[in-house]
N, C-alpha and C positions, 0 to 999 in steps of 0.2 A: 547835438554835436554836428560840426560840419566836413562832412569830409573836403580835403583841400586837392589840387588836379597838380601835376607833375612840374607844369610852370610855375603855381604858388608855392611849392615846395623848395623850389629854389631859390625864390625873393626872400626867405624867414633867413632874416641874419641871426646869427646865436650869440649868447651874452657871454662864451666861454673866452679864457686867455687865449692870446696868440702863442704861437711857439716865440716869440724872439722875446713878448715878454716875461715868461718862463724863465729864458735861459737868465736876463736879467736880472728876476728875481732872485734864483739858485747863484748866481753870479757876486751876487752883493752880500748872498750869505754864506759864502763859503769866504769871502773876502775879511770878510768881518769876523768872523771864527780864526781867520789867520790870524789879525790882527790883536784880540784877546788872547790866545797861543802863545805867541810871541811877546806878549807883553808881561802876560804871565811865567812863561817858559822861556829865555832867550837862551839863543845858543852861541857861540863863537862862530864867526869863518875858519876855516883851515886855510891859511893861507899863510 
């Protein structure tokens, strides 16, 4: 095993998501959950 020294620890990029594409994801599933909703449930405006 290698131990790694304080500067190589900061070059190791990580394979995890970004927050913005997170938000994205959750973004486009909450969109699409409307969409099924509403197509299955539609409501009137009040207007």
């Amino acid at each position: 095993m290698v131990k790694l020294n304080e500067n190589e620890l900061l070059k190791i990029n990580g394979g995890g998501l970004s927050f913005g594409i997170g938000c994205l994801i959750v973004g486009l599933v909450v969109f699409i959950i409307g969409v099924i909703d509403g197509y299955v449930r539609p409501l009137k405006c009040n207007s």
